[in-house]
C-alpha positions, 0 to 999 in steps of 0.5 A: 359388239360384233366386233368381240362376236367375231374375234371370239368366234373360231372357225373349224378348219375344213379338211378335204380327202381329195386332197389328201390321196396319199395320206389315205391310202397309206392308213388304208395300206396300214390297217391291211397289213395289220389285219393280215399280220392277225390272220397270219399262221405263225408256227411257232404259236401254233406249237407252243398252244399245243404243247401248253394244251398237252401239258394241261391235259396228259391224256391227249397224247395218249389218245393220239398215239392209240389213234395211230397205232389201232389204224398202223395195226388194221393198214398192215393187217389189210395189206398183208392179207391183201397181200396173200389172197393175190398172191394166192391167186396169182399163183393158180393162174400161172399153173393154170396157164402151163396146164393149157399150154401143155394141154395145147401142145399135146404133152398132157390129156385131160382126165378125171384128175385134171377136173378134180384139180380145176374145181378145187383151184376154182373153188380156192378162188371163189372168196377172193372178191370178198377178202379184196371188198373186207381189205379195203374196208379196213384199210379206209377205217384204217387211214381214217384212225391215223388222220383221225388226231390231226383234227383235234390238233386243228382245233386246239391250235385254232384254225378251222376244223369244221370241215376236217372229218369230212376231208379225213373221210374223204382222203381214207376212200381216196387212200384205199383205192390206191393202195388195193390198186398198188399192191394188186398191181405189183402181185400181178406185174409178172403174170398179167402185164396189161392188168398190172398196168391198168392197175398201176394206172390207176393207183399212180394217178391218184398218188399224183392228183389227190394230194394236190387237193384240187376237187377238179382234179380228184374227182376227175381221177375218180370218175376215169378211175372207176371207168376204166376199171369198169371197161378192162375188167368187167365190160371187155372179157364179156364181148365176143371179141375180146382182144388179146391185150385184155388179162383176167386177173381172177374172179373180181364180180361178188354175188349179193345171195348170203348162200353164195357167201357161205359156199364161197368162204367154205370152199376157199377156207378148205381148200386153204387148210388143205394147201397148209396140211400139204405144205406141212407134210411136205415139210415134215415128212417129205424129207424124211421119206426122201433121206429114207428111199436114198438111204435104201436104194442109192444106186435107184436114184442116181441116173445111168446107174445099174440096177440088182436085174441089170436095166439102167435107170435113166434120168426123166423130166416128169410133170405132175398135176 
């Protein structure tokens, strides 16, 4: 009947998600922080997946440590011969300057002695471009084999590497443009004041703006970076009137001509292995003539001393080129 029909048939309840808000937002709420608790970096997971993987495979730490040592070898190899070609050069610019200034003053003339000197002191410094470009090649091979492992760590560990060698080569531009800077920013802070701190400019603001990791920023550093270093040391010592606060620091323009090359690294490597055989005569034999000409003549070298024809020698302060 349609009595029976009726008991036997049950209705469905009716649910309505209006009325029900706060039961709605609390699943949602709930799902979100799963889904974050998911996405979370946990540390402690991290280094037990890469013990577990150096474990299963012993030959990865070995791979690692021979990445960093090959790049710490070139980075102090770089630095060091960085290091000597400024200071080398440092060196003849502050002998060049006392010689003008005498040469202004009137205490010294100039002389077939004198041409000879700045020739070999200019052909000393004809290389210095190139060892400057070669150390900041190897210094970018050399951050780039030191960060080079951490891109396998971040593989294994999980997280995205797929951008990691794009940002390692990356950071080994940014990393030998600021050291080159420091180191010839330090060798020159005595000499040329101005220089070493456009210098010093440079590397400190990339020390402070490209680790933040902003791409605003870093490239802002890059493109001022190369445009003052443009305008203080190639634009401004070509213009007529050049101001005093503007220091040359040395040649720093490389010619592309492969027989510029060859002259240049010829010249610099003779007049290198002349300064050597100078300082290693020095060394050996200059002692040994000074102990000898003492021991002959003792009253010569002391001053207001009386020689054997009666004349007193007198102590005078003389410069040689």
């Amino acid at each position: 009947t349609t009595g029976d029909e009726g008991q036997g048939t049950q209705e469905q309840p009716h649910i309505n998600l209006r009325s029900h808000p706060q039961g709605l937002s609390d699943a949602n709420e709930t799902t979100h922080e799963e889904a974050d608790e998911d996405s979370q970096f946990n540390a402690r997971e991290a280094a037990a997946t890469l013990q577990d993987y150096v474990d299963k495979h012993p030959g990865f730490a070995a791979d690692a440590a021979t990445w960093l040592v090959v790049g710490m070898l070139l980075f102090a190899a770089s630095v060091l011969v960085l290091l000597f070609s400024e200071v080398r050069v440092v060196l003849v610019v502050r002998e060049q300057d006392f010689r003008h200034q005498m040469l202004r003053e009137g205490s010294m003339q100039e002389t077939q002695n004198l041409e000879k000197v700045e020739q070999k002191e200019a052909g000393s410094q004809a290389a210095r471009p190139y060892v400057t470009g070669a150390c900041m090649i190897l210094l970018f091979i050399a951050i780039v084999c030191i960060l080079k492992p951490f891109c396998n760590v971040l593989d294994i560990i999980g997280l995205p590497s797929s951008n990691c060698f794009l940002t390692v080569g990356f950071g080994g531009f940014v990393g030998s443009v600021v050291v080159t800077t420091l180191v010839m920013g330090m060798c020159w802070s005595c000499t040329r004041g101005w220089a070493a701190f456009v210098l010093l400019l440079i590397a400190f603001a990339g020390i402070v703006l490209c680790p933040t990791g902003i791409p605003f920023l870093v490239v802002l550093w890059m493109i001022l970076s190369a445009g003052l270093f443009l305008f203080y040391f190639i634009y401004l010592p070509e213009t007529d009137d050049c101001p005093e606060w503007c220091q040359s620091i040395g040649p720093l323009k490389a010619s592309m001509n492969p027989e510029d090359w060859k002259r240049d690294f010829t010249s610099s490597a003779n007049a290198s292995f002349e300064d050597i055989r100078a300082l290693a005569s020095n060394i050996t034999g200059g002692s040994k003539e000074s102990e000898a000409s003492s021991m002959s003549s003792p009253a010569a070298n002391t001053p207001g001393a009386e020689s054997k024809d009666g004349t007193i020698n007198k102590a005078r302060n003389t410069t040689s080129v």
